[in-house]
C-alpha positions as CSV (number, residue, x, y, z in Angstrom):
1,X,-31.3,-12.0,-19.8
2,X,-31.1,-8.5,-17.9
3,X,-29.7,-5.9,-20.7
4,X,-26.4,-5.8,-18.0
5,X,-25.6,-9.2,-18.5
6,X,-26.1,-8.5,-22.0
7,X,-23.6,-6.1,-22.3
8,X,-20.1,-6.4,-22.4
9,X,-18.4,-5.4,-18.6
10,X,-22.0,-5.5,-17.3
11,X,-21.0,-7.3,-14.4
12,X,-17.7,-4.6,-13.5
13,X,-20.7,-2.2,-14.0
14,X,-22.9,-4.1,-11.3
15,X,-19.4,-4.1,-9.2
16,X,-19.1,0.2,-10.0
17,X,-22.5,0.8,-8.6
18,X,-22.3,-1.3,-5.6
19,X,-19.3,-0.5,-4.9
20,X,-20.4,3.2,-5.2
21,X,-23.7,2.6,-3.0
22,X,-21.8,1.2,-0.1
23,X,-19.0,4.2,0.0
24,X,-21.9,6.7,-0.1
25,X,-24.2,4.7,3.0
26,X,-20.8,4.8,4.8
27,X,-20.6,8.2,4.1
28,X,-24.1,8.9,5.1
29,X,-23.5,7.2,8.7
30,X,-20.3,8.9,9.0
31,X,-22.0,12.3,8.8
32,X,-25.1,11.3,10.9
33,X,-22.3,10.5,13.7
34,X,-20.6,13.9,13.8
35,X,-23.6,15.5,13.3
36,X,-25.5,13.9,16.1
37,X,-22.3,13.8,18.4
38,X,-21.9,17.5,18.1
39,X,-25.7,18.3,18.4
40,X,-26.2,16.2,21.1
41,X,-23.9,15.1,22.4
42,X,-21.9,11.7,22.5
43,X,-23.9,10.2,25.5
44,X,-27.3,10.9,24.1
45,X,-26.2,10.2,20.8
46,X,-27.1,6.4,19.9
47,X,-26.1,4.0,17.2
48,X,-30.2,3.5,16.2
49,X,-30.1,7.2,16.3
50,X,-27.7,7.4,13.7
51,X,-28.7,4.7,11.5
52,X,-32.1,6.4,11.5
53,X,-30.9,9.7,10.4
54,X,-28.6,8.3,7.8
55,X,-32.0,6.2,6.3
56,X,-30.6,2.8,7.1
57,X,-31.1,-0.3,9.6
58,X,-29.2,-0.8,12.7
59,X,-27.9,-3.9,10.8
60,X,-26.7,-2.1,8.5
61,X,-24.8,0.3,10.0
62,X,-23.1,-2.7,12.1
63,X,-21.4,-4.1,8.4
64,X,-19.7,-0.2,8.0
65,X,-18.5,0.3,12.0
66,X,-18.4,-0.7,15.0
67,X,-20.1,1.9,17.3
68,X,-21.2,5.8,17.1
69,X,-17.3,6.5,17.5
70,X,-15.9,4.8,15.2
71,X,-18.1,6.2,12.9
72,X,-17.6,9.5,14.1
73,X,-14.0,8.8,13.2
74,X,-13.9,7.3,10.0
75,X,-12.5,10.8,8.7
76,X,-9.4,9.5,10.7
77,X,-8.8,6.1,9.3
78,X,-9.6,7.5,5.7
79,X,-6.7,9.8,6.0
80,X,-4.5,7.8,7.5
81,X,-4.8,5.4,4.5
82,X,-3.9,8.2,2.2
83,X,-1.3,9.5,4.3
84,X,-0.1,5.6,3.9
85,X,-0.9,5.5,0.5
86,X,1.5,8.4,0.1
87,X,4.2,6.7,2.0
88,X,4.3,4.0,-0.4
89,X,4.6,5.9,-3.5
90,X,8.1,8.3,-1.6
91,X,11.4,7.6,-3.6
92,X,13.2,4.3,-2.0
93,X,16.1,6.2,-1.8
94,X,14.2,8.8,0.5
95,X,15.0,8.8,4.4
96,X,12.1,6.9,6.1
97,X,11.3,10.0,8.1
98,X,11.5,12.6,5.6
99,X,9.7,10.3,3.5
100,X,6.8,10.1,6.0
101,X,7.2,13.9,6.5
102,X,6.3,14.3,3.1
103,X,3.8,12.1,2.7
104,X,1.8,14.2,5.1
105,X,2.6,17.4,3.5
106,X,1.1,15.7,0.3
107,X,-1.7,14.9,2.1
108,X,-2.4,18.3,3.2
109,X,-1.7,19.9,-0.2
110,X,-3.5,17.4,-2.6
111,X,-6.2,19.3,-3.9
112,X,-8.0,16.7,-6.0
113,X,-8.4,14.4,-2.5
114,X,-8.3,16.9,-0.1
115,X,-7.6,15.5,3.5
116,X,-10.8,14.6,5.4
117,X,-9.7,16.0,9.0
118,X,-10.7,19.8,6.9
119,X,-14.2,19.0,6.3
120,X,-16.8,21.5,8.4
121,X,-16.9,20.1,12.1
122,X,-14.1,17.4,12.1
123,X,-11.9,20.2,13.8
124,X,-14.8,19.7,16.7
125,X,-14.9,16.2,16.7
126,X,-10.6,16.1,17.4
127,X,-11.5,19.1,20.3
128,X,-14.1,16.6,21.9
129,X,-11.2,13.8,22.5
130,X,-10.3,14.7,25.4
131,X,-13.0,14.5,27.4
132,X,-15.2,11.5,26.0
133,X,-12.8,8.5,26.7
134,X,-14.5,6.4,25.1
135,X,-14.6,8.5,21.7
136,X,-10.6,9.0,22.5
137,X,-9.9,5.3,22.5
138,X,-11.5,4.7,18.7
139,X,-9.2,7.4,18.1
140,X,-6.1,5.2,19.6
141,X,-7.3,2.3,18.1
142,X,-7.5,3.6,14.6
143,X,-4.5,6.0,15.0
144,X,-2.3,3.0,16.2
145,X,-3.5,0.4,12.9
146,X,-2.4,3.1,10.8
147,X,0.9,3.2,12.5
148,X,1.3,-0.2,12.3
149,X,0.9,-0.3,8.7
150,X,3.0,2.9,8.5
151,X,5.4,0.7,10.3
152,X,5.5,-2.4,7.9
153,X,6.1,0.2,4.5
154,X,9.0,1.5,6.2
155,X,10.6,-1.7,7.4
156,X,9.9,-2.8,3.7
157,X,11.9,0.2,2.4
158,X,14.2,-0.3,4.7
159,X,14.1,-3.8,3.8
160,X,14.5,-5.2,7.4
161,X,12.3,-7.1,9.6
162,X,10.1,-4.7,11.6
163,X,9.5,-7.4,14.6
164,X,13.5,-7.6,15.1
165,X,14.7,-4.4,14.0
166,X,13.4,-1.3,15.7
167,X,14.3,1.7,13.4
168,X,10.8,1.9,11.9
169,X,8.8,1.4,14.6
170,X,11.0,4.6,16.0
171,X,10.6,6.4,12.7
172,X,7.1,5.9,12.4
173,X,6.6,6.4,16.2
174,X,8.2,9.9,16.0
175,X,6.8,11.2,13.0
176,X,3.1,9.9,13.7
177,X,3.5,11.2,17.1
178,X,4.6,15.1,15.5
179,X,1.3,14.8,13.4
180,X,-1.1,13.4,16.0
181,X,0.4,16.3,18.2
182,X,-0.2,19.1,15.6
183,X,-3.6,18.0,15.3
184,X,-4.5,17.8,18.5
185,X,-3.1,21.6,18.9
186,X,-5.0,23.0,15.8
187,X,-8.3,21.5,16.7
188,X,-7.8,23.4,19.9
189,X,-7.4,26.7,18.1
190,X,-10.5,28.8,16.8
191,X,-12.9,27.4,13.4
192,X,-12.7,29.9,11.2
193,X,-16.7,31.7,11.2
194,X,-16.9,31.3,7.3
195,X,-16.1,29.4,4.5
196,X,-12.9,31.6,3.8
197,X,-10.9,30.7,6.6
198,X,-8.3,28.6,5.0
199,X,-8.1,25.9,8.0
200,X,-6.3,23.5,5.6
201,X,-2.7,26.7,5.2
202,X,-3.5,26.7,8.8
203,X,-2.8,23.1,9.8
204,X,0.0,22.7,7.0
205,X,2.2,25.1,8.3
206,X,1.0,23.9,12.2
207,X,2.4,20.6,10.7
208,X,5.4,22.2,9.1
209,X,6.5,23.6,12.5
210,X,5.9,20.8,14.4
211,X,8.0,18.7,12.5
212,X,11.1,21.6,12.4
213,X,10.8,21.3,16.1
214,X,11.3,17.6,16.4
215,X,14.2,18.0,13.6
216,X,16.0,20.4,16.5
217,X,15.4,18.8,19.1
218,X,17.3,15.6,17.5
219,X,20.1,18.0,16.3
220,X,20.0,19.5,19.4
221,X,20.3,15.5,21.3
222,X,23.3,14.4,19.0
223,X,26.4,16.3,20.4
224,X,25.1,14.7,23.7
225,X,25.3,11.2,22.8
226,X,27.4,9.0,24.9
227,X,28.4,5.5,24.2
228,X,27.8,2.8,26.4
229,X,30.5,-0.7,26.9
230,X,28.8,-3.9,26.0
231,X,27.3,-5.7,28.2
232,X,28.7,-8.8,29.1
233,X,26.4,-12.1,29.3
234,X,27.0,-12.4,33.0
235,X,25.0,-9.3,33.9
């Protein structure tokens, strides 16, 4: 009998280290991707390519993602599962917007997980959206699962059905759409040349701002508001 078996919670041990293997070869390929992508370039960067510089096999890096980008982008489907995360653990008695509004803000100030979108060179990767579509629809698709989960907490603190009523599909819509666009406006900005530049103050208060404007703008829409008569079941 191996001395794990032997020992009591040898197998949750086995489990620990596994478990700790895996999140570091993902992390591996996750770096070989932005690394490669930003050396290179995304055309001449290839999946073998990055499997060989993270010291795997092609067939492993096909059990951790789906292609170069979505590797590339596995910064962006971490953080949206924190910023979710987050969500969850809001007040119920917190307005679903504000709630998601400060869910991000924890995200941005939590200094024990800091967000992965301020690592070195994820900035880069964001700029690069643009013009690689193909790199910009692994983007979508991860961006919109993380919304669609977003979507289900806040119809559960809501507690409505999100497929019949449409307030958190709005809510989430809105809010998501304020971060997605303050990201997209800091990664255009300059990378700080050294490792003082705080890039994480920068994009909190980028977020901040962003967020103040959409709060306006809906002040701004509510005088406005007309109401319209029913409609009838003949039209």
């Amino acid at each position: 009998m191996d001395a794990e078996e032997s020992e009591p919670g040898g197998g949750e041990a086995v489990a620990d280290r596994r478990l700790l293997k895996a999140l570091r070869t993902r992390e591996a390929l996750a770096t070989a991707a932005v690394d490669l992508i930003l050396e290179r370039g995304l055309a001449a960067t290839t999946v073998e390519a990055v499997a060989e510089r993270a010291d795997v096999t092609r067939r492993t890096f096909s059990r951790y993602f789906t292609g170069k980008e979505d590797a590339a982008l596995g910064f962006v489907r971490d953080d949206g599962e924190r910023i979710n995360a987050l969500l969850r653990a809001r007040p119920a008695g917190e307005p679903p917007l504000l709630a998601y509004r400060r869910a991000v803000r924890a995200w941005l100030a939590d200094r024990d997980t800091p967000a992965r979108h301020l690592r070195p060179r994820m900035r880069r990767i964001i700029g690069l959206l643009n013009g690689e579509p193909t790199l910009f629809a692994a983007y979508e698709r991860i961006r919109v699962d993380a919304q669609e989960e977003s979507i289900r907490i806040i119809a559960g603190r809501l507690g409505t059905d999100d497929l019949r009523d449409l307030r958190p599909a709005v809510v989430v819509e809105a809010a998501a759409g304020v971060l997605t666009a303050a990201l997209r406006a800091w990664a255009r900005g300059p990378e700080p040349q050294d490792h003082d530049g705080d890039t994480g103050a920068d994009l909190a208060d980028l977020v901040e701002r962003a967020y103040d404007a959409l709060s306006r703008e809906a002040a701004s829409a509510a005088p406005h508001r007309t109401t319209e008569p029913p409609r009838t079941t003949d039209e």
